[in-house]
C-alpha positions in Angstrom: -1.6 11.4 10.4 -1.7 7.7 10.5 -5.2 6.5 12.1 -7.4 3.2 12.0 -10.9 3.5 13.0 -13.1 0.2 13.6 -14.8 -2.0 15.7 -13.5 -4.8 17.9 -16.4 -7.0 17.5 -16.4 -7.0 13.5 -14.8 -10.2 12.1 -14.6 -8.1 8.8 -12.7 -5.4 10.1 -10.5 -7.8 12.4 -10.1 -10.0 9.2 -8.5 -6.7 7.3 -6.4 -5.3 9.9 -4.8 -8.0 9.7 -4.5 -8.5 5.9 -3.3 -4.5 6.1 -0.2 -5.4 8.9 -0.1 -1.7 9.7 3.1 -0.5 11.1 3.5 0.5 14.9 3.2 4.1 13.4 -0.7 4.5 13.2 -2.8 4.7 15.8 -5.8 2.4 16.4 -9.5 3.6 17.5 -11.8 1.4 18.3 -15.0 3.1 18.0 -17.8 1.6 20.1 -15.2 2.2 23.2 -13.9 5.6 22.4 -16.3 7.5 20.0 -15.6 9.7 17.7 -15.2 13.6 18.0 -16.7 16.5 15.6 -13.5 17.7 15.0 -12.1 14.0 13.7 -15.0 13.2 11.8 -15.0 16.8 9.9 -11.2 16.2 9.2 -12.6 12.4 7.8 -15.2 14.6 5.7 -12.4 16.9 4.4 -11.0 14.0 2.7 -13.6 11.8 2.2 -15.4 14.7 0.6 -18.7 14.4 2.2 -20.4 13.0 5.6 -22.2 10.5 3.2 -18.7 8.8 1.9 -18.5 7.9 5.3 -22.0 6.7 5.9 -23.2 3.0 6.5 -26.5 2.3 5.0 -26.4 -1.2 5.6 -26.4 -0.5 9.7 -28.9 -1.8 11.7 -30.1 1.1 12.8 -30.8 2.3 9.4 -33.5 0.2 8.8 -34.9 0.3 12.3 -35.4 3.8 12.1 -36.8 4.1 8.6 -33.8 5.9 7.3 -34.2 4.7 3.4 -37.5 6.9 3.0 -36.1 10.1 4.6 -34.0 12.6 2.7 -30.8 13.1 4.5 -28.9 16.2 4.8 -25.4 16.4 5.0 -25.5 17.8 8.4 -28.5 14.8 9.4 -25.8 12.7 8.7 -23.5 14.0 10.1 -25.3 13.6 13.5 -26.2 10.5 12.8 -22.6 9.4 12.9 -22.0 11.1 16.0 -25.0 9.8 17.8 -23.5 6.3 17.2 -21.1 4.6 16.1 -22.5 1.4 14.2 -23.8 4.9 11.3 -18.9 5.1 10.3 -18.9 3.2 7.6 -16.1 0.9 8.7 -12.8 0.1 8.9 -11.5 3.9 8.1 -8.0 4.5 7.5 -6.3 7.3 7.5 -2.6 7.5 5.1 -1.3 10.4 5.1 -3.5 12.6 3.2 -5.4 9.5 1.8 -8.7 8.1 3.3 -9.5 4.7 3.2 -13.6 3.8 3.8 -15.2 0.9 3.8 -14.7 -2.7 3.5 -15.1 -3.7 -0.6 -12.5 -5.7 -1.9 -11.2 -2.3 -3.8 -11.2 -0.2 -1.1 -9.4 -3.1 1.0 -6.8 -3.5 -1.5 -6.2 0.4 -2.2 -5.4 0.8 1.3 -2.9 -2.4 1.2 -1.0 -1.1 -2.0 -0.8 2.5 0.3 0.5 0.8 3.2 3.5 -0.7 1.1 
């Protein structure tokens, strides 16, 4: 499976998808429009290797709700993710069997390098 998943209003993620050049091949979600399912996000998990891999701490809503001083399950995150969008750590691309998450410079480039 070939998948992008990220948010048309993010100059970062806009910036990167077009430093990545994906092929016609993969699919593009944008998120905020078309939300993500349990099923996608548990197959994101299953190669991620946890709900918190995927997790952004650095959303909005994360401070507004007083999220740093709670202990988070797995599954609270989980929810979280699924209540809204802006809690997917973004962009998220999908290669194959290989999971790309996040926008750091060496997540960014691992994802180029895969892509070739």
């Amino acid at each position: 499976m070939n998948k992008v998943y990220h948010l048309a209003t993010c100059d970062t993620c806009q910036r990167i998808l077009k430093e990545w050049d994906l092929p016609e091949t993969f699919e593009q979600r944008e998120i905020k429009s078309e939300g993500i399912s349990e099923s996608e996000l548990e197959q994101m998990k299953e190669l991620a290797g946890s709900y918190e891999a995927l997790f952004s701490k650095r959303a909005r809503l994360y401070k507004e709700r007083g999220l740093k001083d709670k202990n988070l399950s797995e599954d609270d995150i989980k929810q979280l993710i699924l209540e809204h969008y802006t809690f997917l750590k973004r962009p998220v691309l999908i290669n194959g069997g290989e999971i790309f998450v996040g926008n750091s410079k060496k997540v960014v480039e691992a994802a180029k390098a895969s892509l070739s």
